[in-house]
N, C-alpha and C positions, 0 to 999 in steps of 0.2 A: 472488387472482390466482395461477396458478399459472405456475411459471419454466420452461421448457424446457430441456431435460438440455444438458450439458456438451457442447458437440461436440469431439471427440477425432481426433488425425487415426491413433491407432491405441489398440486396447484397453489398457488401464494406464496410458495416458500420463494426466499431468495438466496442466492449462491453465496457457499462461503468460501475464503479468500482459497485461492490456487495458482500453484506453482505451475508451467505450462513452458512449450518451447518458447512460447510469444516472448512470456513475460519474462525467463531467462534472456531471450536475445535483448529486449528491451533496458533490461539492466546489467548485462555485457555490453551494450552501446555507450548507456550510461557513466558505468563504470570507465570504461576507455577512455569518452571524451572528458569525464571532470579530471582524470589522470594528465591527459594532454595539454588542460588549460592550465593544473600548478605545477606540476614538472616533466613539463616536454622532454628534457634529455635525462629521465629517470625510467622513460618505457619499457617496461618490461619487468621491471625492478618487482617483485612479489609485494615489500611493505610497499609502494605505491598504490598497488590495487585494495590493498587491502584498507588503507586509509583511505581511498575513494570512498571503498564501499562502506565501513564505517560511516562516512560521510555521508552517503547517500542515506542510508538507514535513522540516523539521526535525525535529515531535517525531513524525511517521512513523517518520524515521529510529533515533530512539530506543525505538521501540516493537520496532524489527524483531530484534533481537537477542533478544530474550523471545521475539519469536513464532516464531522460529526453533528456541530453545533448548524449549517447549514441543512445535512437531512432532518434534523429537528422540526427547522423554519418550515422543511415542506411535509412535514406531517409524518415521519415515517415513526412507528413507532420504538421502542427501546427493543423491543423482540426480534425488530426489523433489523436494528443498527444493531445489535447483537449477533444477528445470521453473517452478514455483512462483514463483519471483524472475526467471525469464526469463535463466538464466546456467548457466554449467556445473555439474555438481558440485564440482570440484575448488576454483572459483572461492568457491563457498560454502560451504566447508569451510574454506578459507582463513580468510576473512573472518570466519566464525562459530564458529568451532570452541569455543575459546577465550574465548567473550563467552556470558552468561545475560541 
């Protein structure tokens, strides 16, 4: 399957973040399977889902400082990592400057 390019609403700019079917199914999958690995015979259970996803969102959050601290390492700049996170630069420089 191949992806269709990036729609950009001008040349250099990069996308900022987006909700899409992909990425709902991707974290309906998500969601499901960390549900099934702490409590298998609570399926279906609504606070199960919701503590997944809680969960998921959490160690998102802890991921982002890395992945942030990584586009750094390859150059991108704070305007960049800004588009990227759907926020200013300033806003993410703040936030990340200082965190790996």
């Amino acid at each position: 399957m191949t992806r269709p390019p990036l729609r950009l609403a001008h040349p250099g700019q990069l996308p900022a973040p987006a909700s899409s079917g992909d990425s709902l199914q991707t974290l309906n999958d998500a969601i499901d399977q960390l549900a099934r690995l702490r409590t298998p015979y609570w399926l279906g259970d609504s606070a199960v889902r919701l503590h997944a996803l809680a969960s998921l969102i959490a160690q998102a959050q802890q991921l982002l400082p890395q992945a942030v601290h990584d586009a750094r390492d390859q150059e991108l700049t704070w305007a960049q990592i800004g588009e990227l996170l759907g926020t200013t630069a300033a806003a993410a420089a703040r936030r990340y400057r200082n965190s790996p």
